[in-house]
C-alpha positions in Angstrom: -71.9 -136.2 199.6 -68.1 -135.7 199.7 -67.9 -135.4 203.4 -70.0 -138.0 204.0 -68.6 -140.6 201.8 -65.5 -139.4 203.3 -66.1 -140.2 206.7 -68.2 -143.4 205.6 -64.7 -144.7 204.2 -62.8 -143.7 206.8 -65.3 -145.6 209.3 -64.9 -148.9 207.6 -61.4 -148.8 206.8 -61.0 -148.4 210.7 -63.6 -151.3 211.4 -62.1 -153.5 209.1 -58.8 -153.0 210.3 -59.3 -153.4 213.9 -61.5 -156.6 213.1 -58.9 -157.9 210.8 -56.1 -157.2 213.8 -58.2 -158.8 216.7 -59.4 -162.2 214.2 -55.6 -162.5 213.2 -54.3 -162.0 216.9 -56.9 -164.7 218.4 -56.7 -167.4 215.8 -54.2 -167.6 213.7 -51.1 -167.0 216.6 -50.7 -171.1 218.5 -51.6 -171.1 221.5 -48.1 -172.6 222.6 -46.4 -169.5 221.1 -48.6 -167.3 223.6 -48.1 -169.4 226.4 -44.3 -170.2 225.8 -42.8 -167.5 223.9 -43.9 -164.2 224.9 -41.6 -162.1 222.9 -41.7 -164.4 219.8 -45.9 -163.7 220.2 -45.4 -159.7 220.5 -43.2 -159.5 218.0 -45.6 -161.5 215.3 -48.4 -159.5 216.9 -46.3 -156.2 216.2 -45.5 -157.1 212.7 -49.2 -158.4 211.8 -50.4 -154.9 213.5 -47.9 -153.0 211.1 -48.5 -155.0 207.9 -52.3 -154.2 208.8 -51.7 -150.5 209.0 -49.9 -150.4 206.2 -52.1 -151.7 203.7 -55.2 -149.9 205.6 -53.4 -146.8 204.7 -53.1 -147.6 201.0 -56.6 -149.3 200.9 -57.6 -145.5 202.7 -55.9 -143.6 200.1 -57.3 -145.4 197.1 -61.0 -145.3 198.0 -60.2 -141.8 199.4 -58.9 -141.0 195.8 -62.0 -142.9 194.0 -64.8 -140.7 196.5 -63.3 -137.1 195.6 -63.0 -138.2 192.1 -66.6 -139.3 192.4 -67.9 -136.6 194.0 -65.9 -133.6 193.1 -64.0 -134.1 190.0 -66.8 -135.8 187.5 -70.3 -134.9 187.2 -71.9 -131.7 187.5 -69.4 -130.4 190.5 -67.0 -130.5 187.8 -68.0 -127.3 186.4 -67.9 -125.3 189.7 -64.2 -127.1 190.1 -63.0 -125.7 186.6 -65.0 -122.4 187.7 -62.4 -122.5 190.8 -59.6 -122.8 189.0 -60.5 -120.0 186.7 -61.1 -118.3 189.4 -57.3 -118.3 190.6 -55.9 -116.5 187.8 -58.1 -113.7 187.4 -57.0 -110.4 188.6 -59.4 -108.2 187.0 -63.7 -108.1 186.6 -62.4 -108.3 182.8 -60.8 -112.0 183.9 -64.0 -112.7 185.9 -66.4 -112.3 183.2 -64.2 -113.7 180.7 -64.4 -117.0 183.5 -68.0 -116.9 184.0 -68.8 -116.8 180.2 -66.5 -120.2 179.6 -67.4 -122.0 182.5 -70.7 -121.4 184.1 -72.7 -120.2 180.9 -71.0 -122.4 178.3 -70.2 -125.7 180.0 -72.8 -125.3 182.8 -75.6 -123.7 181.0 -75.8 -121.0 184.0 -77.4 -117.5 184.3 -75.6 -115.5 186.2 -76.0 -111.8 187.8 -73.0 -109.7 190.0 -74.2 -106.7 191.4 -72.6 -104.1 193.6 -75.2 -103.5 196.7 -73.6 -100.5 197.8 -74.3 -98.7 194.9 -77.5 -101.0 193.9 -75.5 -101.6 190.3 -75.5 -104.4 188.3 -72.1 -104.7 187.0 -72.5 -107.9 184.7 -75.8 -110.2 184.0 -76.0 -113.3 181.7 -77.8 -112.6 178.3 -80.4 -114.4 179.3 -84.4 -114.4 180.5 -83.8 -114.9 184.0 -81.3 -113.1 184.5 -82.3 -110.2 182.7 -85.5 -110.2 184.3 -87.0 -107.2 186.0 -89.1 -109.2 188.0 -86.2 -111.4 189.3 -84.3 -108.3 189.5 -86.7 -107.3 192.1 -87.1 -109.9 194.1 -83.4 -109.7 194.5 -83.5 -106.6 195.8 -86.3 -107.1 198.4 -85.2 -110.3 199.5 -81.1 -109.6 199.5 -80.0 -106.0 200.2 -77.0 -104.2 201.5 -75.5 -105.5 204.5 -76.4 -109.2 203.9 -74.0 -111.6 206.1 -70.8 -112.6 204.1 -71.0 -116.4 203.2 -72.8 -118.6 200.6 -76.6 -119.2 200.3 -79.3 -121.2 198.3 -81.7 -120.0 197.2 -85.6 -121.6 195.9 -87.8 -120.9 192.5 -89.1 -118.2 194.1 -86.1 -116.4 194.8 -86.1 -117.0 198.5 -83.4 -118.3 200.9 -83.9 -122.5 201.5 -82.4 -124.6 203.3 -83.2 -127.2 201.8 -80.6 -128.0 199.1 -82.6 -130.3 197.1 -85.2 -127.6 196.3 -82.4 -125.0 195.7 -82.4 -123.6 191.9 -79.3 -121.7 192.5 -77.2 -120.3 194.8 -75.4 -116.7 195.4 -72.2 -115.3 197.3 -72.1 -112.1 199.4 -68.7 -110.8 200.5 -68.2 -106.7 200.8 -71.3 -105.8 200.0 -70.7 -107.9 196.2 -73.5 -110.2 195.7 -72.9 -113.1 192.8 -75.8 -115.0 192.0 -76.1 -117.9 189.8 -79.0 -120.0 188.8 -79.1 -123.0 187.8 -81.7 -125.8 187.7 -79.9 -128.7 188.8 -78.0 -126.6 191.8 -78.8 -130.0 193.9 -76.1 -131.9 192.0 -73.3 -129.8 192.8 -71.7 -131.7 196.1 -71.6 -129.5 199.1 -68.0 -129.9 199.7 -67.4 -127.4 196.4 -69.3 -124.5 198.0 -66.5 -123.5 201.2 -63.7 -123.7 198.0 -65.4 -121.4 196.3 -66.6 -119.0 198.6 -63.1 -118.9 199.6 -61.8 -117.9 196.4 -64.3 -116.0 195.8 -63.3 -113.6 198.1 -59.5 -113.8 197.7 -60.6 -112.6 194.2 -62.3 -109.5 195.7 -59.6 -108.7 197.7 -57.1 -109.0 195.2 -58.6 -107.0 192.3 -59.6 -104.3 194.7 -56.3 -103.8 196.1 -54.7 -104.1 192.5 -57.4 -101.7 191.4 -56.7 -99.3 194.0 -53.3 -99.1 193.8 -53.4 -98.9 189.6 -55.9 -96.2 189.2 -53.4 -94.1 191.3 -50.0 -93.8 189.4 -50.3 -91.9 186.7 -48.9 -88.7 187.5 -46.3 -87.7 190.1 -49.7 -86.3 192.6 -51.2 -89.7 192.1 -48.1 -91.6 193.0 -48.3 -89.4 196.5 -51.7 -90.3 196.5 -50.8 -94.0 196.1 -48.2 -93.6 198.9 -51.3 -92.8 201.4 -53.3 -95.5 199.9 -50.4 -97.8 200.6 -49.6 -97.0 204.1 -53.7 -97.3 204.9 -52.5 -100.9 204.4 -50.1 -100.7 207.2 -51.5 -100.8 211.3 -52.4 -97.1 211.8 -52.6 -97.5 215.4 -50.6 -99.9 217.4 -53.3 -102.3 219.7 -53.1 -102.4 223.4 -52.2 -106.1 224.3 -51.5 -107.3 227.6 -48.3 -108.4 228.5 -46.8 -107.1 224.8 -45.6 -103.7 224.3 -44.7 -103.0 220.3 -43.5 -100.2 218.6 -42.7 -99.4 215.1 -40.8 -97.4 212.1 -41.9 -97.3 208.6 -39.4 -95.2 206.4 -40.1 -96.0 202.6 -37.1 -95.2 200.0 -39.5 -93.1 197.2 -43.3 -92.3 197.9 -43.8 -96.0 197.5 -42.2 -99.1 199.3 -41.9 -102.9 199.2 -41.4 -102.9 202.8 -44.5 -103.6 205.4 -45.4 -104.7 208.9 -48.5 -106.3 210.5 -49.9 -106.3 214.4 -53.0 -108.9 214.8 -53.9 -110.0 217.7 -55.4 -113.9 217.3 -56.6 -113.5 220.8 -56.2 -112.5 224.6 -52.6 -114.0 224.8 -51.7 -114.6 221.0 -50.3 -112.2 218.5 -49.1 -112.0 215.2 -46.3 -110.3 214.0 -45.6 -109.9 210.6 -42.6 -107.6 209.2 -41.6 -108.4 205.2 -39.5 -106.8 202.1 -40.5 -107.4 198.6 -38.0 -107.3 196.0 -37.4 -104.1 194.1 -39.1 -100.8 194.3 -42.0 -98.6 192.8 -45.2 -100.0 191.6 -44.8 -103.6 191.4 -42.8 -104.1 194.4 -46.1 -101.8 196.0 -48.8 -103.9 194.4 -47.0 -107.3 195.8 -46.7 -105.4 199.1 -50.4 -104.8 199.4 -51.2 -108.2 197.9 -49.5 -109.8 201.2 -50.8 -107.2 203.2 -54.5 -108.4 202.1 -53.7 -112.5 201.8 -53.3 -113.0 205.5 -56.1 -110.0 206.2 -58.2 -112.3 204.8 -57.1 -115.9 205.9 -59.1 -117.2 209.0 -56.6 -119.8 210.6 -53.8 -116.9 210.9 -52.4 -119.8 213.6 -51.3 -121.9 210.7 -48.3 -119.8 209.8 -47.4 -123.2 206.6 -50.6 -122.4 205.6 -49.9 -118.0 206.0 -47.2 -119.0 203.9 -48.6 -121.0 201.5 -51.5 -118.8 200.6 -48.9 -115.9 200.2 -46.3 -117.8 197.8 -49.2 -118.6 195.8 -50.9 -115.2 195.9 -47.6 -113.6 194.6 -46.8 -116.3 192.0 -50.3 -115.9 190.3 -49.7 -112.2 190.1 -46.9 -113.0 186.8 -44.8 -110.6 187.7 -41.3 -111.3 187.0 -38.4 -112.0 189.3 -40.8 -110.4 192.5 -40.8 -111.8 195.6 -40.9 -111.6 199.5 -38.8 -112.1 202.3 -40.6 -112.6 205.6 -40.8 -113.3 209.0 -44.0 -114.4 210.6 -44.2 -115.2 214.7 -46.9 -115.8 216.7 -45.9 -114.5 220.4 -47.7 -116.5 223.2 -47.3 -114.5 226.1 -49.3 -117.5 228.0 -47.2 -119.6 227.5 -44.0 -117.1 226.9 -42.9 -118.8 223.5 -42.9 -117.5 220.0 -43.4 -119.9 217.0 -42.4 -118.7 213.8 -41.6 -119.2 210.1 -38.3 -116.9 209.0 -38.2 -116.4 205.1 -35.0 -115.6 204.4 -35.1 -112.4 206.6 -31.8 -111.8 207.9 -32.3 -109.7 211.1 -34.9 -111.5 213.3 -33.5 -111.6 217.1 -34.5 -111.8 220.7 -32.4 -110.4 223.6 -32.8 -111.5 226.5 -32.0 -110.8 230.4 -28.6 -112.5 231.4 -26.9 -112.4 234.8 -24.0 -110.7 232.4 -26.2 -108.4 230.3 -28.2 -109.3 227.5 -27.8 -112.6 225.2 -28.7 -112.3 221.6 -30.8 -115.3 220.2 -31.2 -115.1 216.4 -34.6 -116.1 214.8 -33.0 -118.3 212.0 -34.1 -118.4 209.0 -36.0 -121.5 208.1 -37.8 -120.6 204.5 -36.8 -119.9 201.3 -38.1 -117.0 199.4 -41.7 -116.3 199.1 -43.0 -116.6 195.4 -40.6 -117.3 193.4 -38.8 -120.5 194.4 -40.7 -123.6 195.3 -40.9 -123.4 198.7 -40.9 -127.3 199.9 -41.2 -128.4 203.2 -41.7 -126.0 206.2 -41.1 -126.4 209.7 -42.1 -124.0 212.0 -39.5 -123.0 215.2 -40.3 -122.0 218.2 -38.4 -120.4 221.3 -38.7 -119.8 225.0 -39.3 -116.5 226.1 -39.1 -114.6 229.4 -39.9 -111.4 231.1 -38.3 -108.9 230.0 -37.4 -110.2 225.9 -37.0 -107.5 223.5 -37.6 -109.2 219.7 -36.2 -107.2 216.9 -37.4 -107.6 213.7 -36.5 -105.3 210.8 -35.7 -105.1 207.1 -32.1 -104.9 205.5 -32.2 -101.5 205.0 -31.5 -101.3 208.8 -28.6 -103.2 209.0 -26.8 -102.4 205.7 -26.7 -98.7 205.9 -23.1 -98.1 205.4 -20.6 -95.4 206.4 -18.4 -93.7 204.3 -16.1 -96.0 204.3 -18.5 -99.3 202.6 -18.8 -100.7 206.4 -22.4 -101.4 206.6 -23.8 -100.7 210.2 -24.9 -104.4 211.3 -21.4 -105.3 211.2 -20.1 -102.5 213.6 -19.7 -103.0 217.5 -21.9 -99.7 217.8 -25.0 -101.5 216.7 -24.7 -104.2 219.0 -23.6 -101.8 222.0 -27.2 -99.7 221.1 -29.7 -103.1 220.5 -27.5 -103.9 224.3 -28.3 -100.4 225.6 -31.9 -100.1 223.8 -33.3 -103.5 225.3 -34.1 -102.4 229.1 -35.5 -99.4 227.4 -39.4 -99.3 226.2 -39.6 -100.0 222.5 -40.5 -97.0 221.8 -37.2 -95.3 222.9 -35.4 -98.5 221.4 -36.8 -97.7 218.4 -35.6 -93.9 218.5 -32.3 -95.2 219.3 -31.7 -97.0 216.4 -33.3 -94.3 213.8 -30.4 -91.8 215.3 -27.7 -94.4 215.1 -28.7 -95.1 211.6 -28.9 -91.3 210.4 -25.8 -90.8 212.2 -23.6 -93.6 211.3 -25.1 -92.9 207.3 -23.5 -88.7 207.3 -27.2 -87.0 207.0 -26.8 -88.9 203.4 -29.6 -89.8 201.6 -30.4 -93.3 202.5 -30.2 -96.4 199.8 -33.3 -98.4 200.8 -36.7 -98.4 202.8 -36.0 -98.6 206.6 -38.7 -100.8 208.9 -38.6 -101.9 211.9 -40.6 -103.5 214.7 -39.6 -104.0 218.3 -41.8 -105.9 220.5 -41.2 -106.2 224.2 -42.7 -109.2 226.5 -44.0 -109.5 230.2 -44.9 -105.3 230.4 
């Protein structure tokens, strides 16, 4: 209904518009004025065309306002709306339950049932008949089991799948083998636009309390916290892909068993690849738990091209976490070897660089930084940049600990002419040995001391 009174506005608005433009143009300018003064008529035409546009756009953004507040915020999708925003801030099954007992059983009058399909166990069920049903229960089983496709369904009285949403008396959610299932008589109410938003969240809440979960259960004692070290890493690309036309390599050196720091290889496709390399604020647990909270926001986001929206979805990830003073820097690129550019969003990292072939040696290009900070300031506006490349680029990306290792003296290293002279030297080499290059310098230039802060690092080579 949403969509469709959507595009039914959008329609008119755009007909009415364009009629209103060609009756004003035709009738209402003098003939003369054509005939005699030609810039006098397309200047009147111009202003009549902007003075239509303009209030077409408000007229568009009123009735645009009125359909969603028809459609999605009153009525029956109302519920599954609040349910959404519930949804947001919960960060544990506790939270969940807590959310389906206020919203869908309360102020929806819904029964609901979540079961886990890879163990077959129901882990809650509304107090209810139908959902406490053996006989549904069954059905359920036969008709939905392990494996099911991840995405939404409807499903009918007799606990089939429809496809016909007016016959639908409920609907359920499958994503990682969790299977949510809520019934509910007047399921044809709910607008269809709801259903994406919460399937969405849906499974950003999976994600999150799994990965929170995961990394809690872990750090009790000083064995767990090595065990939470492995766990954290598994996060990380165990195996760097083979892309064409892109040669990476990488270093991953956290402080203490545990690290804010982390890095990210995904290919988008043939000739597209992300790159991802970030530091989260402090150390130990929390710092870890925001680290694989990224790590598992842009897993799980489908338009990985849209690095405001990468961004977005992370600053608001980290924010609903409540934990204070944490937060990310981050640089995010997107490395077109098609086209030889990179676009990218730099949040507040300070190292990002590209050097490039010169007649002369090698020319260092910074990466900018053209964020703020990631979950703790309001971010804004966000432009992404975007640079040239050519054969033979080396891009650096790594965290601070790389470049403020200091000597004993205070210097720290990214200030010396020795770094630049080995990023000079490193870049005709393969990143690999680039990377081997630097890890010496930096254990070298430090005295064999123990370091300060985690040390990562991604070098990523283009045109070999």
């Amino acid at each position: 209904m949403y969509k469709t009174r959507k595009n039914v506005v959008l329609i008119l608005v755009t007909l009415i518009s364009i009629i209103s433009f060609l009756s004003i143009s035709i009738f209402l300018l003098p003939n003369r004025l054509s005939s005699n003064l030609p810039v006098v008529t397309g200047v009147v035409v111009l202003m009549i065309f902007a003075i239509i546009v303009f209030w077409a756009n408000r007229a568009r953004n009123v009735l645009l306002s009125k359909v969603r507040h028809d459609t999605l915020e009153s009525g029956e999708t109302v519920i599954l709306n609040n349910f959404i925003d519930k949804l947001r801030f919960c960060y544990s099954l506790d939270d969940f339950y807590q959310a389906i007992g206020d919203v869908l059983e309360k102020q929806g009058d819904c029964s609901v049932l979540f079961i886990d399909r890879t163990k077959n166990y129901t882990l809650y069920n509304s107090p209810n008949r139908i959902s406490t049903s053996e006989s549904i229960r069954a059905k359920l089983d036969q008709n939905f089991t392990e494996g099911w496709g991840e995405g939404f369904y409807f499903f009918d009285r007799h606990i089939g799948v429809t496809t016909n949403y007016k016959k639908a008396r409920g609907f359920f959610m499958c994503f990682e083998n969790d299977h949510f299932y809520v019934f509910c008589r007047y399921t044809r109410l709910f607008d269809l636009a709801v259903y994406s938003r919460l399937f969405e969240e849906y499974k950003r809440f999976i994600s999150r309390t799994r990965t929170i979960t995961t990394l809690s259960e872990i750090s009790a004692t000083t064995k767990e916290w090595e065990q939470l070290a492995v766990t954290q890493q598994s996060f990380l690309p165990q195996k760097i892909p083979n892309i064409p036309k892109l040669k990476i390599a990488t270093y991953f050196r956290p402080l203490v068993n545990v690290s804010g720091d982390y890095f990210s290889i995904l290919p988008i496709d043939s000739t597209k690849t992300l790159l991802m390399l970030g530091d989260v604020s402090g150390k130990g647990l929390p710092a870890a738990l925001i680290m694989g909270l990224v790590m598992n926001t842009v897993k799980i986001i489908e338009k990985k091209e849209d690095l405001v929206g990468v961004i977005h979805a992370i600053d608001k990830a980290i924010k609903g976490m409540h934990l204070q003073d944490k937060y990310t820097v981050l640089f995010l690129g997107i490395v077109d070897t098609e086209k030889m550019k990179i676009r990218y969003i730099n949040a507040s990292m300070s190292d990002p660089i590209i050097l490039s072939p010169s007649p002369d040696g090698y020319r260092i290009k910074p990466l900018t930084s053209n964020a703020s900070l990631i979950g703790i300031l309001d971010m804004g506006d966000i432009t992404v940049a975007e640079k040239r490349l050519f054969r033979g680029d080396t891009i650096l990306m790594a965290t601070d600990g790389v470049s403020e290792v200091m000597d004993d003296d205070g210097v720290e290293l990214g200030d010396t002419d020795i770094y630049k002279k080995t990023l000079m030297a490193g870049a005709s080499k393969s990143p690999q040995e680039m990377v081997n290059d630097i890890v010496d310098l930096i254990m070298k230039y430090n005295g064999d001391k123990k370091l300060h802060d985690d040390v990562t690092m991604m070098i990523a080579k283009v045109g070999y």
